[in-house]
C-alpha positions as CSV (number, residue, x, y, z in Angstrom):
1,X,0.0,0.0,0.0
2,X,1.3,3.4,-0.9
3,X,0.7,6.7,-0.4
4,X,-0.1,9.7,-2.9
5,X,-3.5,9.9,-3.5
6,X,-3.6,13.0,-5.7
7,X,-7.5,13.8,-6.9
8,X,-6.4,16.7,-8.5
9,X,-5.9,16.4,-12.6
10,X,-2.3,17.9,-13.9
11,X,-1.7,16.7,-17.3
12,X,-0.2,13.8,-17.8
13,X,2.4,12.3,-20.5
14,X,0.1,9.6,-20.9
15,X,-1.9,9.7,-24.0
16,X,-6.1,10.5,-23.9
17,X,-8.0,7.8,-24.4
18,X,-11.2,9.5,-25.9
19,X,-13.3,6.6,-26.9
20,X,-13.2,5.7,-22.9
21,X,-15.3,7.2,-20.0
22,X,-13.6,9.8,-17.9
23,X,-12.4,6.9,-14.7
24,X,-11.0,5.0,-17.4
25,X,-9.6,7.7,-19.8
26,X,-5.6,6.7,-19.8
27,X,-6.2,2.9,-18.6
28,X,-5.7,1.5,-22.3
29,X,-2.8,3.9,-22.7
30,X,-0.8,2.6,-19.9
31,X,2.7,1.1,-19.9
32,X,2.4,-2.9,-19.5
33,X,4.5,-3.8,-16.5
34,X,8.4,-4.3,-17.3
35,X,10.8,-7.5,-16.8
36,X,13.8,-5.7,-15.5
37,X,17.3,-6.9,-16.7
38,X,18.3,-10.0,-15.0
39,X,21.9,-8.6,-14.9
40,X,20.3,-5.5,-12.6
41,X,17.7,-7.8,-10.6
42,X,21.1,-9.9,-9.9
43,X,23.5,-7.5,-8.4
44,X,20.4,-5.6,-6.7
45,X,19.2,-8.9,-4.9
46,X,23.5,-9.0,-3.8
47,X,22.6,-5.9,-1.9
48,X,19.9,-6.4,-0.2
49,X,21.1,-10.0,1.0
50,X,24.2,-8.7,1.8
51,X,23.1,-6.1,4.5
52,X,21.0,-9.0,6.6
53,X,23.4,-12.3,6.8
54,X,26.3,-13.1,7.8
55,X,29.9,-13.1,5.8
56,X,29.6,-16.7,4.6
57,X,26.1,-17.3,4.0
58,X,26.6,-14.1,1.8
59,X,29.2,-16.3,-0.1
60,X,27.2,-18.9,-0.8
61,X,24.4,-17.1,-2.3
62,X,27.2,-15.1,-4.6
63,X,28.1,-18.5,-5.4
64,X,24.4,-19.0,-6.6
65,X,23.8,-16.1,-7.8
66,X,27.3,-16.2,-10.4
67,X,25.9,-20.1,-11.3
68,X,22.4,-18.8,-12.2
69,X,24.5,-16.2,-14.4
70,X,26.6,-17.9,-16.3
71,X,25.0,-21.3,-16.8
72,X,22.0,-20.2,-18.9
73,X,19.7,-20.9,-16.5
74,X,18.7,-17.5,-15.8
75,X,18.5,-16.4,-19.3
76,X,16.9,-19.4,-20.2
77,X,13.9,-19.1,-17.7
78,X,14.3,-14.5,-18.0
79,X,13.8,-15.3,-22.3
80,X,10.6,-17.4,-21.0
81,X,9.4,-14.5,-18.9
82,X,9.8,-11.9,-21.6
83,X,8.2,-14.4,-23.9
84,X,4.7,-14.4,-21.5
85,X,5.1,-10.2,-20.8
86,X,5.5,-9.6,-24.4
87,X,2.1,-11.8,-25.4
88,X,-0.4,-9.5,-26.6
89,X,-3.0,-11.6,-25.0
90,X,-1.5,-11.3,-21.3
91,X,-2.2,-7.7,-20.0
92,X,0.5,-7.8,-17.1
93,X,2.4,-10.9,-16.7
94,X,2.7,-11.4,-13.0
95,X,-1.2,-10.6,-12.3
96,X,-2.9,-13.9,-12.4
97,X,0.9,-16.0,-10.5
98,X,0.1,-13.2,-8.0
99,X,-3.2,-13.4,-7.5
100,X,-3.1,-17.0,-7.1
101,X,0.0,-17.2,-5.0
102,X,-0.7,-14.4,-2.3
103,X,-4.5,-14.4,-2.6
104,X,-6.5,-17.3,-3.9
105,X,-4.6,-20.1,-3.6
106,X,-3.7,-18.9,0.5
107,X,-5.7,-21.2,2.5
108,X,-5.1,-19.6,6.3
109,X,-7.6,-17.5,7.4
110,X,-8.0,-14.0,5.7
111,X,-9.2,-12.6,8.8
112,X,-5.3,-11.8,10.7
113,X,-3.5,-12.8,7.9
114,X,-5.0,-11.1,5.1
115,X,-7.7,-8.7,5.9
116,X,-6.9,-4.9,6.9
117,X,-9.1,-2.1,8.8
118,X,-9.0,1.4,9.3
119,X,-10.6,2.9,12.1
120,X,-12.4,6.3,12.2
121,X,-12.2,9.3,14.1
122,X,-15.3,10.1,15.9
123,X,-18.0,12.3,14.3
124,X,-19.2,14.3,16.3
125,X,-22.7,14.8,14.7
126,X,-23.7,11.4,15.2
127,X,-23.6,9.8,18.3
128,X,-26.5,7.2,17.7
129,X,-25.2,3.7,15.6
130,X,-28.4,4.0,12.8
131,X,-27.6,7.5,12.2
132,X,-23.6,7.1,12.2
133,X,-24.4,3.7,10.1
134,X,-27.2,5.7,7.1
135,X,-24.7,8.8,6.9
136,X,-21.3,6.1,5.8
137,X,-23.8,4.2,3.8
138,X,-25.0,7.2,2.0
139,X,-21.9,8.7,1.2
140,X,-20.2,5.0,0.2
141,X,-23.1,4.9,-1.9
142,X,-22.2,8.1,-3.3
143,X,-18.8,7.0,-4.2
144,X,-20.4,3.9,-5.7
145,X,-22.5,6.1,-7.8
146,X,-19.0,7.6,-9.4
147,X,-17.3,3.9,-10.2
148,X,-20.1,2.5,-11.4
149,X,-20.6,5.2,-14.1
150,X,-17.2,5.4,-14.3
151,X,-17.0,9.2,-13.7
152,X,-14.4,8.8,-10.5
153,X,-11.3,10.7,-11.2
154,X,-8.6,8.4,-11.7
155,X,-5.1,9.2,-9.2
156,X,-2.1,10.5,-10.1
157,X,1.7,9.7,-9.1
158,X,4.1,12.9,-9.9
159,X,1.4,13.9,-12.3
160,X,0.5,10.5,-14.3
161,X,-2.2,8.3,-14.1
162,X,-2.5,5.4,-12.0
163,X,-4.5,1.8,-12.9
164,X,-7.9,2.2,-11.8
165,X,-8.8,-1.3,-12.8
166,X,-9.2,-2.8,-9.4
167,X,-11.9,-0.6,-8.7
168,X,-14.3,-2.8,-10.4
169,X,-13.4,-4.7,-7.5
170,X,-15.1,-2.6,-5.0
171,X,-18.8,-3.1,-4.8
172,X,-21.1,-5.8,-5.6
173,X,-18.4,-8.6,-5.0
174,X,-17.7,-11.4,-3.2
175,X,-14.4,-13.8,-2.4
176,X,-16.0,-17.7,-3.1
177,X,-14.1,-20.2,-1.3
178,X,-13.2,-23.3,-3.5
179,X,-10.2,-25.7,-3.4
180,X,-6.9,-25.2,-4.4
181,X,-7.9,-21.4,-5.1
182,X,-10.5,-19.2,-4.5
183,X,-12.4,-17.0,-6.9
184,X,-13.7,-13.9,-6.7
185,X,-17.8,-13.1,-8.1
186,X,-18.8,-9.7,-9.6
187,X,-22.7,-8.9,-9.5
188,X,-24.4,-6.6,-11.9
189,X,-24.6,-3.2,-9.8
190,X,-27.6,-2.4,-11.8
191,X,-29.5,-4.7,-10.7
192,X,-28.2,-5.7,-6.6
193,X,-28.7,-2.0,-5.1
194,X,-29.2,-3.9,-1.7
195,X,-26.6,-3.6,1.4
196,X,-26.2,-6.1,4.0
197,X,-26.4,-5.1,7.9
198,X,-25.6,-7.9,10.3
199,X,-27.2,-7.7,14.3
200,X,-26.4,-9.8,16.6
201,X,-24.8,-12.3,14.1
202,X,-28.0,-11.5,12.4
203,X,-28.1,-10.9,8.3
204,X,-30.3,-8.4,7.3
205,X,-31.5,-6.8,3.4
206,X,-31.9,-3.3,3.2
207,X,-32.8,-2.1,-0.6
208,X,-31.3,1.4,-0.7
209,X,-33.7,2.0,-3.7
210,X,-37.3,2.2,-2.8
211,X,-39.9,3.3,-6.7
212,X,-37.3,4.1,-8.3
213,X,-35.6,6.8,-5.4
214,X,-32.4,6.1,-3.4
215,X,-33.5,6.0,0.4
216,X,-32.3,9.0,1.9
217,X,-29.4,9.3,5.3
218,X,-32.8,9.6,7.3
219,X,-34.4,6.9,5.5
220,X,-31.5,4.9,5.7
221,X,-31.3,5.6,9.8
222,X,-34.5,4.2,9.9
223,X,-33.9,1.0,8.2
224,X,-30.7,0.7,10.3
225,X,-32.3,1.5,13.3
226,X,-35.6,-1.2,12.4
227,X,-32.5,-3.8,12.1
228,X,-31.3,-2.9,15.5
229,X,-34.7,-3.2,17.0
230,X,-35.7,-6.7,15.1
231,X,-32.6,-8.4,15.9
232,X,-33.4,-7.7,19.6
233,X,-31.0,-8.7,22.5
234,X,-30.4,-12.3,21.6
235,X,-27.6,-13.4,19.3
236,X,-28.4,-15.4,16.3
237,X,-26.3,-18.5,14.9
238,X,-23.0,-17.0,13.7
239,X,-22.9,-17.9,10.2
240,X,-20.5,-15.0,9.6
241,X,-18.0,-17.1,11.6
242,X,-17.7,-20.1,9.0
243,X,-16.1,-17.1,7.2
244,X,-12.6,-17.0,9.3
245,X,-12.3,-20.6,9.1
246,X,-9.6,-21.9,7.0
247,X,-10.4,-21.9,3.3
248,X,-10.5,-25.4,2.8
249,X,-12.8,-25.9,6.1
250,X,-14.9,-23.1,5.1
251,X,-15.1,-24.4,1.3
252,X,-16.4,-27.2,2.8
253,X,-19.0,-25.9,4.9
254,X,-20.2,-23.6,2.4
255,X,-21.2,-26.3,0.3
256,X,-22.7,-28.6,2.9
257,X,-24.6,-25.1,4.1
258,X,-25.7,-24.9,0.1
259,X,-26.7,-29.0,0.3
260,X,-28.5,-28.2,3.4
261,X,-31.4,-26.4,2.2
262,X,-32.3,-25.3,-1.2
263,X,-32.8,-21.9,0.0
264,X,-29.9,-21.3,1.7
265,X,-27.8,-20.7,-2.0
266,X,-30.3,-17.7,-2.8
267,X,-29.6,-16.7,1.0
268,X,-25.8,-16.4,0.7
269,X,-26.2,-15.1,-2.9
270,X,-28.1,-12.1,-1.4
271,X,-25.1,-11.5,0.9
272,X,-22.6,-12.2,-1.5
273,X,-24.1,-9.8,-4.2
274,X,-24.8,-7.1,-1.8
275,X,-23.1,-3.5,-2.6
276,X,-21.4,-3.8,0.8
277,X,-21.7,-4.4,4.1
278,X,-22.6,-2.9,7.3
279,X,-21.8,-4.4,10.6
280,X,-23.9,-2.6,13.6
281,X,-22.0,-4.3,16.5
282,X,-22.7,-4.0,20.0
283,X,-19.6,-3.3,21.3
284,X,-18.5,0.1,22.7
285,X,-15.0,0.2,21.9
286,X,-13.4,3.1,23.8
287,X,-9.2,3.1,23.1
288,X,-7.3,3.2,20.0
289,X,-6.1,-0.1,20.7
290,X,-10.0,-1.3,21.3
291,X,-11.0,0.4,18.4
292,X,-8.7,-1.2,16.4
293,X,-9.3,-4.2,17.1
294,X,-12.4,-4.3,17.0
295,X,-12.2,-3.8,13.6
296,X,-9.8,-5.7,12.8
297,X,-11.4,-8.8,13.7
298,X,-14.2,-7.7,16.4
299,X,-15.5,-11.4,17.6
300,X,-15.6,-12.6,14.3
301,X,-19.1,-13.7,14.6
302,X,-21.1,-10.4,13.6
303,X,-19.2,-10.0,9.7
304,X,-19.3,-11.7,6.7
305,X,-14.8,-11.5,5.6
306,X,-15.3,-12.5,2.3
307,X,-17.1,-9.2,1.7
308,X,-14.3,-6.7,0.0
309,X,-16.4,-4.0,1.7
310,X,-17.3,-4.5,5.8
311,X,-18.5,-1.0,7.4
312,X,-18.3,-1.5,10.9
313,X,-20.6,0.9,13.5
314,X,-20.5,0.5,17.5
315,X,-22.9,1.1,19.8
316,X,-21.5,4.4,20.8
317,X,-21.2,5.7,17.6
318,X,-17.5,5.1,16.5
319,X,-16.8,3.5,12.9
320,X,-14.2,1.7,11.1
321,X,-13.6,-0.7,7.9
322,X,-12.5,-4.2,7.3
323,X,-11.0,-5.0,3.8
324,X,-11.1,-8.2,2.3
325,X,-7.8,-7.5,0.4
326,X,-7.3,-10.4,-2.5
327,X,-8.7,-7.9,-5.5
328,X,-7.8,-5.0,-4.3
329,X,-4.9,-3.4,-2.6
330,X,-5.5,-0.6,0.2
331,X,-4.8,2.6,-2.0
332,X,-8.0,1.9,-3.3
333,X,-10.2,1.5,-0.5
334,X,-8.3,4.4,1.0
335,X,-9.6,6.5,-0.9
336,X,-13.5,5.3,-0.7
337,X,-12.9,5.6,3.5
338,X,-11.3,9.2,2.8
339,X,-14.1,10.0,0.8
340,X,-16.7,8.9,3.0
341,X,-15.2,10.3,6.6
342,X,-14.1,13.4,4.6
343,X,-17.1,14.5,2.6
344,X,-19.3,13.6,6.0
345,X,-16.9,16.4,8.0
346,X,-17.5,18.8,5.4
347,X,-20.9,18.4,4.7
348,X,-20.8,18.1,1.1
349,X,-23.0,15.0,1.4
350,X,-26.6,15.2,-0.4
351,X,-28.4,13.4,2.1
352,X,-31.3,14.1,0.4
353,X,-35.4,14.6,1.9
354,X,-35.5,14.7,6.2
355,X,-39.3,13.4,5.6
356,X,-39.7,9.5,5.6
357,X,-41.6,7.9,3.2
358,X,-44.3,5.5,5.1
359,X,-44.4,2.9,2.7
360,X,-40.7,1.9,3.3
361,X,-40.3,-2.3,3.8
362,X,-38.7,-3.4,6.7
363,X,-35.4,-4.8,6.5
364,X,-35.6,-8.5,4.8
365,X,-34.3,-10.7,7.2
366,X,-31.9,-13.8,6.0
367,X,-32.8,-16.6,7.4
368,X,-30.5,-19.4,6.9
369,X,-31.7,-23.4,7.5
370,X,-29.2,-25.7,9.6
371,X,-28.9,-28.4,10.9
372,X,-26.9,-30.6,13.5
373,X,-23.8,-30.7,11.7
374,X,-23.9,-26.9,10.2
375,X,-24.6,-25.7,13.9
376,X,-21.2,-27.9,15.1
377,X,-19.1,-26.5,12.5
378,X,-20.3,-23.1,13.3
379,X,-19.4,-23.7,16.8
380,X,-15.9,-24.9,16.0
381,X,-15.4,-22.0,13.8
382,X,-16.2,-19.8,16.3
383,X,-13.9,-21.5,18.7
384,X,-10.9,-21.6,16.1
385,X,-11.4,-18.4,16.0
386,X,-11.0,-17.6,19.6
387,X,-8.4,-19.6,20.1
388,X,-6.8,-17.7,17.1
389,X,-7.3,-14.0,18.3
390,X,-6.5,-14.9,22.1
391,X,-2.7,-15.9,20.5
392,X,-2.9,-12.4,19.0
393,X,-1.6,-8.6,20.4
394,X,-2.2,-5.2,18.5
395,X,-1.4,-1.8,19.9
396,X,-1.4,1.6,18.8
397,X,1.0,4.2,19.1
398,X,-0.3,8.1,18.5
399,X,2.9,9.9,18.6
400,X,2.2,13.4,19.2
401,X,5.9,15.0,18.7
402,X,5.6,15.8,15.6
403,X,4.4,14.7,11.8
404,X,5.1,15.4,8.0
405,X,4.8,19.1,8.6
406,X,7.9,19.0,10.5
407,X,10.1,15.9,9.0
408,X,9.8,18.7,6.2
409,X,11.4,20.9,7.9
410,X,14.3,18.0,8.7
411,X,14.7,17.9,5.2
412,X,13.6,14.5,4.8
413,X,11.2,12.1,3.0
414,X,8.6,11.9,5.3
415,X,8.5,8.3,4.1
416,X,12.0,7.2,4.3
417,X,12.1,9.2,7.9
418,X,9.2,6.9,9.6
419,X,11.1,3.7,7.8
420,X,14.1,4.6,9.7
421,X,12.4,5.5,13.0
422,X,11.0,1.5,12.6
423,X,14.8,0.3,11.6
424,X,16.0,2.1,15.1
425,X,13.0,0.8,16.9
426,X,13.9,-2.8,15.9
427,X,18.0,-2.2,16.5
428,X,16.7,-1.1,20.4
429,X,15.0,-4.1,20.9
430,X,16.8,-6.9,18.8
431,X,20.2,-5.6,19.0
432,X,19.9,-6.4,15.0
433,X,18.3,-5.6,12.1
434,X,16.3,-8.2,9.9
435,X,14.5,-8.9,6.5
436,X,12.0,-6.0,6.0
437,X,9.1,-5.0,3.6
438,X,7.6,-2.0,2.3
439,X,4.8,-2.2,0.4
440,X,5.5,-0.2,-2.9
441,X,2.1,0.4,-5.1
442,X,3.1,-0.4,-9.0
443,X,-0.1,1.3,-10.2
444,X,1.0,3.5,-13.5
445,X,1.2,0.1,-15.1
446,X,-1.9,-1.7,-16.6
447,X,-3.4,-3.7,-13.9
448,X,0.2,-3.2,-11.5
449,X,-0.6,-4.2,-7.7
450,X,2.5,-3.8,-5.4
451,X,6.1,-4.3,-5.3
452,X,8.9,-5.4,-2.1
453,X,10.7,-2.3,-1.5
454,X,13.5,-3.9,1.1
455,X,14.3,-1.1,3.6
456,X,17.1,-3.0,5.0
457,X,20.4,-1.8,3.5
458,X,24.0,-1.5,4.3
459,X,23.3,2.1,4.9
460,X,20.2,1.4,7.1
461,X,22.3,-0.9,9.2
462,X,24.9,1.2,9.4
463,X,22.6,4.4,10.4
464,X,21.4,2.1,13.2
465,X,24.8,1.3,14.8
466,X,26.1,4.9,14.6
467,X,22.6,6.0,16.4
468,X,23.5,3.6,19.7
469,X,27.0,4.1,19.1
470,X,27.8,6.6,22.8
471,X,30.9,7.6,20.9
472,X,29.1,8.8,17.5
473,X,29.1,12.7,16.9
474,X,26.0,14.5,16.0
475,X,27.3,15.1,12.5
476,X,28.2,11.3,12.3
477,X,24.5,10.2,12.8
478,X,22.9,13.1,10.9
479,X,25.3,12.2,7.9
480,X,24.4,7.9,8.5
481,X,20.7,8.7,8.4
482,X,20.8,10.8,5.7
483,X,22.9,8.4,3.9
484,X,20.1,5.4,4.7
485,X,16.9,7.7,3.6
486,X,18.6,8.1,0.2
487,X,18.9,4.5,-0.4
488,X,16.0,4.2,0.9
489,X,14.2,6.3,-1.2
490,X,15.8,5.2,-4.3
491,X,15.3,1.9,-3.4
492,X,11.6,2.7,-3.5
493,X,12.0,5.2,-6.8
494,X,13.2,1.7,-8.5
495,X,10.1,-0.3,-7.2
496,X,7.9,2.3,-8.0
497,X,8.8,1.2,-11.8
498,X,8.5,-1.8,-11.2
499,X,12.1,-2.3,-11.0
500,X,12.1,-3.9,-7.8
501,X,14.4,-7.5,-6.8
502,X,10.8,-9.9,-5.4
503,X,8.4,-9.9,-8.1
504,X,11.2,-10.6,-11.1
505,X,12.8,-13.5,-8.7
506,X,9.3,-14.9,-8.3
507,X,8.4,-15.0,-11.7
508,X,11.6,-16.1,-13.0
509,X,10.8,-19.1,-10.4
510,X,6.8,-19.3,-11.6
511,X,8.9,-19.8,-15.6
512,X,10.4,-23.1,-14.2
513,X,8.5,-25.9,-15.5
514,X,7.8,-29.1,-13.2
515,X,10.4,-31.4,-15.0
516,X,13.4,-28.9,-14.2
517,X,15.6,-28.8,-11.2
518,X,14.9,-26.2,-9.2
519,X,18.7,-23.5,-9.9
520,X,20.7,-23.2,-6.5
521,X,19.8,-19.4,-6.4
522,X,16.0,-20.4,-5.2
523,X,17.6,-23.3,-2.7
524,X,19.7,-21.1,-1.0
525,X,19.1,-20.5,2.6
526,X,19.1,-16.7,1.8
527,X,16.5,-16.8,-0.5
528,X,14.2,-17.9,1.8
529,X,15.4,-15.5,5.0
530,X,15.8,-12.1,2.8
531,X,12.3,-12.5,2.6
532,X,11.3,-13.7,5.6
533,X,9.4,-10.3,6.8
534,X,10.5,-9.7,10.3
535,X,8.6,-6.5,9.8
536,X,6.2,-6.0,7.2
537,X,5.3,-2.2,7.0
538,X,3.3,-0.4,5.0
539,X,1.7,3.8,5.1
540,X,-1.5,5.0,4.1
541,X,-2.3,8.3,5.9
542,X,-5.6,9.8,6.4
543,X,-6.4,12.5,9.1
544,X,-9.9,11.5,9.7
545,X,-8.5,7.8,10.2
546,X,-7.6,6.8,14.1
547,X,-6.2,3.7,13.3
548,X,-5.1,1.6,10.7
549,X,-3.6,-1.8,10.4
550,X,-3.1,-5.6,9.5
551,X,-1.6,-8.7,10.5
552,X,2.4,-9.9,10.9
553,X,3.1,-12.1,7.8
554,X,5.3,-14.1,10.4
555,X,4.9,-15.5,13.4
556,X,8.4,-14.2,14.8
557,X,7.9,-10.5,13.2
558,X,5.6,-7.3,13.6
559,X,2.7,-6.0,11.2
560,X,3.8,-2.5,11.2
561,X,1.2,-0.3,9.6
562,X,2.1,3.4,9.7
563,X,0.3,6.7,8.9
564,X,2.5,10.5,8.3
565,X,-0.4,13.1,9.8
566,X,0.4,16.8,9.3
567,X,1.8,16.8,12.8
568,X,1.5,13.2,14.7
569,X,2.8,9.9,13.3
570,X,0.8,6.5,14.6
571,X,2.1,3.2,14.2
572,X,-0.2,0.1,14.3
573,X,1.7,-2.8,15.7
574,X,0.4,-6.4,15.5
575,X,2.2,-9.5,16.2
576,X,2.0,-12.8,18.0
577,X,1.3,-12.0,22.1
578,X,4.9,-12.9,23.9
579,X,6.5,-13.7,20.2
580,X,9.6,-15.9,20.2
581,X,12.7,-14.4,17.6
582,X,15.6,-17.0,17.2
583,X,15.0,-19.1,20.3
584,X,14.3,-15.9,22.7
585,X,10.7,-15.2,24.4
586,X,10.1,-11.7,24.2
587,X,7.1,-11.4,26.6
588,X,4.8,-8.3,26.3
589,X,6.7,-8.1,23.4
590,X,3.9,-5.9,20.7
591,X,4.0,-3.9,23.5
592,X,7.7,-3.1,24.0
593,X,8.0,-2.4,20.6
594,X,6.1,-0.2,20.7
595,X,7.8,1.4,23.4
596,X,11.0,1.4,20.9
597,X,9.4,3.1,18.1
598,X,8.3,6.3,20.5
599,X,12.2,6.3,21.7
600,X,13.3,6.0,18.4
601,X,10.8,9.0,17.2
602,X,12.2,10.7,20.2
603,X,15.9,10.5,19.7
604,X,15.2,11.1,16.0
605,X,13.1,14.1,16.5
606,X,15.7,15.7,18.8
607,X,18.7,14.8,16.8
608,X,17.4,16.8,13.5
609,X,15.8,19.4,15.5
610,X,19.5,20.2,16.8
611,X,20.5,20.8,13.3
612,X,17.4,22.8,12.7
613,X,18.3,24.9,15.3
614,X,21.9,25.3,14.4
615,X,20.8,26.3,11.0
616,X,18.7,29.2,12.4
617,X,21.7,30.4,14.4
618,X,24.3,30.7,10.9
């Protein structure tokens, strides 16, 4: 996930499409994702293996590295990947591998592993959970209204258009489970203008088109608030659970739920074809770090995760999101949950009529048949589940100090700043630094997703030693960070074209065939560790946003998810509770990172605020 969300059009390089509607208007005009030299992929992977292992395992994967060179394996299995780029029938060569690899054919759980949240401020004009739930729905609605007719105004990156294919992602969809791979189901928005609200585990239809008229935000409050009073005080049979079951188990019970009862397909099919979601818990979350994880996985009995799209309302009034993330990669949804929390706060909403119309239907309830053995497998989901979340920490830190407005004034990439405040965080604690991933977006090519930008580099490392190094000068450490953020940052210039070391290794790897012996380069130890993601870290920022975050990708490393405010930096930190790195317990250990990353912002803070100052002495 990246940052950069530009609404405003400049005009780009990129040639007009006229024939296309406005959302779409440069998507055929694209460049198709490159295959980067294998010479530059080569000596770039060297690099970035070099600065996390050790003097002989480095050795031996130089050793692999020169075999995969000069034997003609790698050009052998590189002329095969130009081969399938250069097709005319494949739009972007490493879309459907990817997919399948990281998405579909990933049979944990996608709640904590794959699903993400964001969590909203509070607004402050409504308290009540129906009239906090019809003002998100009207305004996501609103936002619908633009992708659908394709009139949304695609995002830029320094002033050229970004893919805005995913976006057909967004509404009306649904994850399926099915073995080995899932798939994902678009419905005809035309035709499914219905959202989902689940009570009390509780599935209920709301139609948010009554003769031919959208409901209106008080309509809409209504409905909401006739769900909250039909699903009374009793919970229902979590069905929603089956859906943070394993994928295999929950393939499974999907179609023994379909065998079940004839009814039950249409049942699911009203879920699964709904626009979105919207999940009135009753829960009154009161801390960040309740907040966020409440939506992050809440009890995992009131939401439906194969739903791209879970709105999330408390009983006090706070809000969030839960992604599903398989189709679509968080810039996206960003920039719906901007939309939404931002146009509510400045009122530029049409909520349309404050009468309600009499003849409204109540909210269709979804009544699902089951029997003995549906009931058991909901009850083991459920516990699965628990068991899952109880092994599971998150925290937030809200660091007040300072944000982007000031890192500015350091005369720093905000970006590569934060990246190196997490480095120094991780040296405290670990005495070390390890594999690391920053989520680079590849979106100004034709259906691009994301890209490993590795923040770990010989300058990183070295920026970290000088830091706790009692005997390092001022101008030393200034002079090692400075040196890190600009590798760093061209690190993630080179990813941002798609010029990055991960996805060319991995498709070079997808353009073995079965027969072959798998080349020493993907054998060797390093392979494997350089991208084992001790911390996998990504920013979106949003200052209507409170929280947002995902899971670790490893049971000895952090999720680190990071937003740059104007003037505050939070950092989202998820990870295993007591985590174990390399044989060592670190007990409370989500939490004492945490405490490392406020040190490191401090001793960062203060160390370019002394050259700030000495500036404005000269």
């Amino acid at each position: 996930m990246r940052r950069g969300l530009a609404s405003a059009a400049p005009l780009p390089k990129t040639p007009l499409d006229t024939s296309a509607p406005p959302m779409l208007r440069y998507q055929n005009n694209l460049p198709k994702l490159p295959v980067p030299a294998l010479s530059a992929t080569m000596q770039k992977y060297l690099k970035t293996v070099k600065a996390v292992s050790g003097e002989e395992e480095y050795k031996r994967t130089e050793e692999a590295v020169k075999e995969f060179q000069t034997s003609g394996v790698g050009a052998k299995l590189q002329e095969r990947l130009v081969k399938h780029a250069s097709n005319p029938a494949v739009v972007n060569w490493l879309e459907d591998w990817w997919l399948e690899a990281a998405y579909m054919g990933y049979r944990d759980p996608v709640v904590i592993y794959v699903s993400y949240f964001f969590y909203y401020k509070d607004d402050k004009l409504r308290k009540a959970p129906a009239q906090r739930a019809a003002a998100i729905t009207t305004a996501a609605l609103e936002f619908k209204k633009q992708v659908v007719e394709k009139t949304l105004e695609p995002e830029y990156a320094k002033g050229e258009p970004m893919c805005m294919d995913s976006y057909k992602y967004m509404f009306n969809n649904c994850r399926i489970p099915q073995k080995p791979a899932d798939i994902e189901v678009a419905y005809d928005p035309a035709k499914h203008s219905h959202v989902v609200a689940i009570r009390k585990n509780k599935f209920y239809v709301i139609d948010t088109v009554h003769e031919g008229q959208q409901l209106s935000t008080k309509e809409l409050e209504q409905q909401f608030q006739r769900v909250i009073d039909a699903a009374g005080n009793d919970k229902g049979a979590a069905v929603g659970a089956l859906t943070t079951e394993n994928r295999d188990k929950w393939t499974d019970y999907r179609e023994a739920l379909i065998a079940a009862n004839p009814e039950n397909k249409q049942l699911l099919e009203q879920i699964e074809s709904s626009s979105f979601v919207v999940c009135l818990d009753d829960s009154t979350p009161v801390t960040r770090d309740e907040g966020s994880r409440a939506c992050w996985h809440g009890d995992g009995r009131n939401r439906f995760f194969d739903k791209p799209l879970q709105f999330i309302v408390f009983d006090n009034g706070k809000a969030g999101f839960n992604g599903e993330h398989s189709c679509m990669d968080g810039t996206a949804t960003c920039r719906l949950n901007e939309y939404v929390t931002d146009s509510l706060a400045r009122n530029t909403v049409d909520h349309g009529s404050a009468n309600v119309r009499s003849n409204l239907p109540a909210p269709c309830p979804i009544e699902f048949k089951l029997n003995d053995s549906l009931k058991q497998s909901i009850q083991s989901a459920e516990s699965n589940f628990d068991a899952l979340i109880g092994k599971h920490d998150l925290t937030v830190l809200a660091y007040q100090g300072y944000g982007k407005n000031q890192i500015k004034k350091f005369k720093s990439s905000p970006d590569g700043f934060t990246q190196m405040v997490i480095q120094l965080a991780y040296y405290k604690m670990f005495g070390t630094n390890r594999p690391t991933y920053e989520s680079a977006q590849t979106r100004k090519f034709q259906r691009g997703r994301t890209e490993t930008a590795r923040t770990v580099t010989e300058e990183s490392v070295a920026f970290c030693k000088t830091m706790e190094d009692v005997n390092a000068s001022r101008e030393d450490k200034i002079a090692a960070f400075r040196a890190a953020v600009k590798t760093q940052g061209a690190y993630m210039a080179d990813c941002v074209n798609a010029h990055g070391v991960d996805r060319h290794l991995f498709g070079l790897k997808k353009s073995l065939q079965a027969s072959e012996e798998v080349p020493e380069l993907f054998k060797d130890p390093n392979y494997a560790y350089s991208q084992h993601w001790y911390l996998s870290t990504s920013q979106l920022s949003s200052e209507h946003f409170d929280g947002y975050g995902w899971g670790q990708v490893v049971n000895d490393g952090f999720g680190v998810a990071y937003m740059i405010k104007k003037n505050a930096l939070q950092f989202n930190v998820a990870s295993v509770k007591d985590l174990e790195v390399h044989g060592k317990q670190y007990v409370n250990g989500t939490h004492h990172f945490k405490q490392a990353l406020e040190d490191a912002a401090n001793e960062l803070g203060e160390l370019l605020s002394s050259e700030v100052a000495a500036e404005a002495k000269l």
